[in-house]
C-alpha positions in Angstrom: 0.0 0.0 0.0 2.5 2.4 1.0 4.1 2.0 -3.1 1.0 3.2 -3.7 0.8 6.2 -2.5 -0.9 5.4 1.1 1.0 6.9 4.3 -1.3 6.1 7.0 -1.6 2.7 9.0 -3.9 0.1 7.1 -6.5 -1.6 8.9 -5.2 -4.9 8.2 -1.4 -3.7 8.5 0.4 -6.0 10.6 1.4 -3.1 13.1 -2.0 -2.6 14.5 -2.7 -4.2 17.7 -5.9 -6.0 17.1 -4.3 -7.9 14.5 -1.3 -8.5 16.4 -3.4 -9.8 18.8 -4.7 -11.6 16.1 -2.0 -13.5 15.1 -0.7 -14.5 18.5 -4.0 -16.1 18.8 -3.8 -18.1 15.9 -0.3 -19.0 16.3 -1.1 -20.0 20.4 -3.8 -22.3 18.9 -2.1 -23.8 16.1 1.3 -23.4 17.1 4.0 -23.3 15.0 6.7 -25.7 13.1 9.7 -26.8 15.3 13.1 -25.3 14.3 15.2 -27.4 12.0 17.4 -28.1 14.9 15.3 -29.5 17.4 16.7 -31.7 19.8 14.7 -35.0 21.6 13.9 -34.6 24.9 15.6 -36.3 27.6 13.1 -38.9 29.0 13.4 -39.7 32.9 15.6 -43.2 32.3 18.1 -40.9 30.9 17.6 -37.8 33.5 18.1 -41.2 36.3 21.6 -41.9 34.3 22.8 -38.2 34.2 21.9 -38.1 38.0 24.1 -41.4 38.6 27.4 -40.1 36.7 27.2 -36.8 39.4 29.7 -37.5 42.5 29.5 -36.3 45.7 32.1 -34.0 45.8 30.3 -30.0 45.5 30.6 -29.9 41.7 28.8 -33.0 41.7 25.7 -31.8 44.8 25.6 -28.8 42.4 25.0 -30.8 38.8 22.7 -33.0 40.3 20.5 -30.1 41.9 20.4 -28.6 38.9 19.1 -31.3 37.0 16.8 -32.6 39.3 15.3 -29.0 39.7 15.4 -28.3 36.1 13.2 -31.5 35.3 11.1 -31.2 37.9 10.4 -27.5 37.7 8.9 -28.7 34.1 11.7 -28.2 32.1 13.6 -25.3 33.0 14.8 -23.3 30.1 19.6 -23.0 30.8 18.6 -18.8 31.4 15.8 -19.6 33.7 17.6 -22.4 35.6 20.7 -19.5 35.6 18.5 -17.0 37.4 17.4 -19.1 39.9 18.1 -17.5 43.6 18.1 -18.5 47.1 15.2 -15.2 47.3 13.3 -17.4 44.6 12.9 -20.8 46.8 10.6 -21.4 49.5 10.9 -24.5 51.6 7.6 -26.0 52.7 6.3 -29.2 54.2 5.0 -30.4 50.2 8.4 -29.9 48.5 10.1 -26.7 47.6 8.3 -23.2 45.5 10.2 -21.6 42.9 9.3 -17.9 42.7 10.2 -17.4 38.5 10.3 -13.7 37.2 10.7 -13.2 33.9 11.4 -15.6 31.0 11.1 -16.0 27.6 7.8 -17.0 27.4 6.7 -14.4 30.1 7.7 -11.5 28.2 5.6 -9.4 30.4 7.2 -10.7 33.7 4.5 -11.4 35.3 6.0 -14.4 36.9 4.8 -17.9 38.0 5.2 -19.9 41.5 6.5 -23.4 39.9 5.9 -26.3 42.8 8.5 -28.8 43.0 7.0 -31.9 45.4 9.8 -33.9 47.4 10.5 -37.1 45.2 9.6 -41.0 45.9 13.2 -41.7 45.5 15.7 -40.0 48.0 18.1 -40.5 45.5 16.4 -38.5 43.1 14.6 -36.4 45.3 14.9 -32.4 43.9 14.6 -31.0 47.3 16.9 -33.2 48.6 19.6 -32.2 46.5 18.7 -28.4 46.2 19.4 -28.7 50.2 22.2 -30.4 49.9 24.0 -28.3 47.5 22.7 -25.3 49.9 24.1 -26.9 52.7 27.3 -28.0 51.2 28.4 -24.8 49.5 27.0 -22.9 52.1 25.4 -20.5 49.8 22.5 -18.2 52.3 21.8 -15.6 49.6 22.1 -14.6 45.3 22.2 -17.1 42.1 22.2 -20.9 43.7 23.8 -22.6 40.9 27.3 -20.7 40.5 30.5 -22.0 39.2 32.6 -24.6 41.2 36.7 -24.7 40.8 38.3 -27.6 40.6 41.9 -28.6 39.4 40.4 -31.9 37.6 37.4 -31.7 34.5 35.4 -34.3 35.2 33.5 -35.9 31.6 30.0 -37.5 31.5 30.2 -39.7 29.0 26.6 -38.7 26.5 26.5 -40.6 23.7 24.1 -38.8 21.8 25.7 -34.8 22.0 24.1 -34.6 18.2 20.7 -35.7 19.4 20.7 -33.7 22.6 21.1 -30.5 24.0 21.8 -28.5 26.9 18.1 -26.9 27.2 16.2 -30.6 26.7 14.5 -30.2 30.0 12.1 -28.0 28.8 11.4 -29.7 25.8 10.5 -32.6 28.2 7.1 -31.4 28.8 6.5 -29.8 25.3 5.4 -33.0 23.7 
């Protein structure tokens, strides 16, 4: 329109906000193609192996926390696992509560309270470990999953690296 002389915003331009709205309806209800690069998700045999390789030295409480929490949480996207705080978790008699501000699918940051229930397994258990790694790092306040130094590099052995990612806990709960 606008090669054809017309300034002004169209009615069914793209830039006004009731067809914006629009569209995000239609794509929330049909959804949209997955990338060419979409991974498979981890499925909870595998997350049970990946918990199994961590050791018990603080590197190893801090791994396992993380991916017990990240799985649990329903799939916690690497940024939103990254932002988690000591501020954000609340201990309770049913499990633990995540407190999650922003993320990339709430844009607005209007935030959700993600409940994490103790697990049937100790060994497995998220709360468990989030303690633990609490406890053992002894971490009261900020980010809880920081950066542990050690002289050695430990290697988990994943034989599929092409097939999986780093961010395949939230794809757990997308299918």
């Amino acid at each position: 329109m606008r090669a054809a002389g017309f300034n002004g915003l169209s009615p069914a331009s793209t830039r006004q906000p009731i067809v914006r709205q629009v569209l995000r309806g239609i794509r929330r209800t049909r959804g949209v193609k997955p990338g060419p690069n979409q991974k498979q998700p981890l499925l909870t045999s595998q997350i049970r192996q990946l918990v199994e390789t961590c050791g018990d030295d603080l590197q190893g409480l801090r791994d396992r926390s993380l991916i017990l929490t990240s799985f649990s949480a329903g799939g916690l996207r690497r940024v939103s696992a990254a932002a988690v705080t000591v501020e954000s978790l609340e201990f309770c008699d049913a499990g633990m509560i995540h407190h999650q501000g922003r993320s990339k699918t709430d844009q607005e940051g209007i935030g959700r309270i993600i409940g994490i229930p103790f697990g049937s397994n100790p060994a497995t258990c998220p709360v468990t470990a989030m303690r633990c790694w609490l406890e053992a790092s002894q971490i009261t306040s900020g980010p809880v999953f920081r950066a542990v130094r050690l002289r050695k590099r430990r290697q988990v052995p994943m034989t599929h690296s092409k097939t999986y990612r780093g961010h395949n806990t939230c794809q757990i709960f997308a299918q």
